[in-house]
C-alpha positions as a printed Julia matrix, in Angstrom:
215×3 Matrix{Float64}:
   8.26   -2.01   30.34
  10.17   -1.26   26.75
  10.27   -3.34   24.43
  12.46   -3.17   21.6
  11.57   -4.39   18.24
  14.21   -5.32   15.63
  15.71   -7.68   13.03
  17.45  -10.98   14.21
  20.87  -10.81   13.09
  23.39  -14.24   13.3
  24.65  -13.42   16.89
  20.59  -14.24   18.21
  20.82  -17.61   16.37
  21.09  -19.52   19.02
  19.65  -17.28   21.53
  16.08  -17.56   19.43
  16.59  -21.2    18.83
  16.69  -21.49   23.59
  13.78  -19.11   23.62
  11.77  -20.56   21.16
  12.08  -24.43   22.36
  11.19  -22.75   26.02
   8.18  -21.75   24.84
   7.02  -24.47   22.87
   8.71  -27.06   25.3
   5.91  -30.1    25.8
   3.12  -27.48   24.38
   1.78  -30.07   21.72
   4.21  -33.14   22.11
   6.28  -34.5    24.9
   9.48  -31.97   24.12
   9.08  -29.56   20.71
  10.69  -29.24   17.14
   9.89  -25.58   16.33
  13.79  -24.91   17.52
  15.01  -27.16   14.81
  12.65  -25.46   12.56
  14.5   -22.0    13.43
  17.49  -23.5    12.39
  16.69  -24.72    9.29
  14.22  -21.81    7.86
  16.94  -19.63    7.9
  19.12  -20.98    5.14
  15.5   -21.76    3.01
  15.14  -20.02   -0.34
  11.68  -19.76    1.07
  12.87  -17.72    4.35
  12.22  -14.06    4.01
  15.14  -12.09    5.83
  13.61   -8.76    5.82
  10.69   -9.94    8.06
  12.65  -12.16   10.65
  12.01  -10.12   14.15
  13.19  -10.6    17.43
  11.55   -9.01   20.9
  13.97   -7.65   23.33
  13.59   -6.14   26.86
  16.1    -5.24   29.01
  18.65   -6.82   26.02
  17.17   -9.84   26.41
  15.41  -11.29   23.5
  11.96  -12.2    24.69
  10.0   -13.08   21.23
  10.63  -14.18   17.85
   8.56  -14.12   14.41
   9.44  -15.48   11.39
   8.13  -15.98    7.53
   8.5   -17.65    3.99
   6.9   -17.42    1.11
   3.48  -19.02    0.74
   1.8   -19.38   -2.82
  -2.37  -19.03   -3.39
  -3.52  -21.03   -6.58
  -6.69  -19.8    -8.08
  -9.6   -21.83   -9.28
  -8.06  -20.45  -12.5
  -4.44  -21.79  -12.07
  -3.75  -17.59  -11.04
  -1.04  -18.03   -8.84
  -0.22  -15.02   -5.95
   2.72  -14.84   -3.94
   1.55  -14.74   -0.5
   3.04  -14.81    3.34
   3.44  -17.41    6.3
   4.67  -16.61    9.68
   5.96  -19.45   12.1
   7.61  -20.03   14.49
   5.97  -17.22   16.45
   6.97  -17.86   20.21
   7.51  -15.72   23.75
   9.17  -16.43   26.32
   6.51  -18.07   28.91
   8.0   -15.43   31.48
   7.05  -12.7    29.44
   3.82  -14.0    27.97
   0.36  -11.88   27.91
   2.14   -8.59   27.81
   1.83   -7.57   24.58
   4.52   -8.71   23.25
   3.26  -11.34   20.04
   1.05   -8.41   19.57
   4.24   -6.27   19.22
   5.87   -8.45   16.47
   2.2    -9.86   14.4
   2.11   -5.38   14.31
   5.24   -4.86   13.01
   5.17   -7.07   10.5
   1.87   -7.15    9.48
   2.59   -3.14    8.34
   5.97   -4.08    6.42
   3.43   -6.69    4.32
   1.0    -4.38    3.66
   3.37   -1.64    2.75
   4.66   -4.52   -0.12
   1.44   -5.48   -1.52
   1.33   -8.5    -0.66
  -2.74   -9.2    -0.08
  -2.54  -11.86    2.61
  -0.71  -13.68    5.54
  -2.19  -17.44    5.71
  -0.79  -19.65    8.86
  -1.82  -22.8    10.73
  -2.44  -21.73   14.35
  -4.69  -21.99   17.33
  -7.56  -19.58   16.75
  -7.8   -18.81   19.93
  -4.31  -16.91   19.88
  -4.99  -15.27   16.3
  -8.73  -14.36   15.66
  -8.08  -11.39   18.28
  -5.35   -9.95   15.64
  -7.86  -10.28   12.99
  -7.47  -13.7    11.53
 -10.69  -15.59   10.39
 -10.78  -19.07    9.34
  -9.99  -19.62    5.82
 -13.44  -20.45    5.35
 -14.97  -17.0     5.32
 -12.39  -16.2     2.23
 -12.87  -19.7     0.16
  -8.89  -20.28    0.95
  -8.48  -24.18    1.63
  -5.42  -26.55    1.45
  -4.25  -28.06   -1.15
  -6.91  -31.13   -0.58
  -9.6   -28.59   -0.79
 -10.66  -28.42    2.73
 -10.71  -26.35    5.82
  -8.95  -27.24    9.02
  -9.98  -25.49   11.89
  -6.12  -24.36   12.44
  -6.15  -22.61    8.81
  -6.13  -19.48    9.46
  -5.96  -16.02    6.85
  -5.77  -12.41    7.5
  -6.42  -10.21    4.83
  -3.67   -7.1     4.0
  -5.17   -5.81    1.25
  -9.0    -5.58    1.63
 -11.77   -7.04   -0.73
  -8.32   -9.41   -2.2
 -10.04  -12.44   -1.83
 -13.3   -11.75   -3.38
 -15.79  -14.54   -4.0
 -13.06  -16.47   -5.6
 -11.44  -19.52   -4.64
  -8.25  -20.67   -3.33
  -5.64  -23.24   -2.14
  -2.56  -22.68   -0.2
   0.57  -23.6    -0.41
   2.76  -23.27    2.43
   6.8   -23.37    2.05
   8.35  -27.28    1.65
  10.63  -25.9     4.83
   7.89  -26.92    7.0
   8.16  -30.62    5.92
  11.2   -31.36    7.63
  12.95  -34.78    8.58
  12.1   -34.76   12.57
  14.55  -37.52   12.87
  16.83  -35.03   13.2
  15.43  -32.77   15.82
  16.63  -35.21   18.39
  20.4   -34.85   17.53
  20.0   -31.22   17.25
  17.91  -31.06   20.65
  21.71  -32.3    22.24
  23.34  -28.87   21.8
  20.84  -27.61   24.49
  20.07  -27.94   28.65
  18.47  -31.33   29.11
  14.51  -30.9    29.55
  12.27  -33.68   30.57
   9.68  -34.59   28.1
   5.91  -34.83   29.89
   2.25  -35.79   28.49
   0.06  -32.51   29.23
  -3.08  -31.92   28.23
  -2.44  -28.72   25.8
  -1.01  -32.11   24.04
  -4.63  -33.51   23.66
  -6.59  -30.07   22.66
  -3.89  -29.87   19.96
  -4.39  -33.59   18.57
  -7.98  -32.73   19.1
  -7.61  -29.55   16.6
  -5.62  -30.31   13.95
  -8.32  -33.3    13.47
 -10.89  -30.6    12.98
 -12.7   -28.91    9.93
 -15.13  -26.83    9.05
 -17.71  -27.28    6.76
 -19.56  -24.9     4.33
 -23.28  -24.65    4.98
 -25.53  -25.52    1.94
């Protein structure tokens, strides 16, 4: 099986927006929004362009990753331009082949290759800590509250970055969209029925979850 890694260009607009509210389709609520994110992210000032990747196999695009910008404040008001990727999505056909792998690679090289000391998401940690993310925890990283949610989540691209310093994220406003408007949008594709599954209840379950610094 080859896959073929490469930039999304405007003819996969719509083609990513179908393949990425397959995969997330009833995931973590009855139906999804990460396809209206797509849509949205790409006309951000916060959208980074250069690191917007589709999957493709047989010319059919099978995964998608996409970033903004991301900003760490230091305990000392230092602030450092960071990364976020999300939506990250495959096709549930072509899941557990490699293929997130492919695109978290690919990317991950073009941040290094810029400096840029760290990629900082909200994710399951199941899917990530096998790519090398640890919990934000382990580098003093928290959110802008000060605490750690289990789903914070920080790999490091330019070792011994983080130090014994600490730090508070702040992800891109482009995730704080209206979701009234993801049902109008959700129109210009095949009807889907909505359904309760459990993957709905682990994910409540998570994002209700922190971790604590021992004493």
């Amino acid at each position: 099986m080859d896959i073929t890694i490469r930039l999304e260009n405007d003819q996969d607009y719509f083609k990513v927006e179908e393949l990425t509210r397959e995969a997330f389709w009833n995931l973590y609520i009855p139906g999804c929004d990460e396809h209206y994110l797509c849509h949205i992210l790409r006309d951000h000032n916060d959208f980074i362009r250069e690191l917007d990747y589709v999957a493709e196999i047989d010319g059919n695009i099978v995964g998608s990753i996409m970033y903004t910008k991301s900003m760490l404040i230091g305990d000392d008001q230092e602030n450092v331009e960071i990364v976020s990727f999300g939506p990250l999505c495959v096709h549930p056909d072509y899941q557990r082949m490699g293929i997130g792998t492919a695109l978290i690679e690919k990317t991950k090289k073009i941040v290094q290759g810029r400096n840029i000391p760290g990629i900082i998401i909200y994710g399951d940690p199941h899917n990530y800590c096998k790519h090398g993310f640890k919990n934000g925890i382990d580098y003093n990283v928290s959110n802008m509250d000060g605490e750690f949610p289990l789903g914070l989540l920080v790999l490091e691209t330019l070792p011994g970055f983080f130090g014994n310093r600490n730090w508070k994220i702040k992800q891109s406003d482009a995730y704080n969209f209206d979701n009234s408007k993801v049902v109008e949008f959700d129109k210009k594709f095949k009807k889907k029925e909505k359904k309760v599954k459990y993957s709905q209840e682990l994910f409540k379950m998570q994002v209700r979850a922190y971790l604590k610094k021992f004493s």
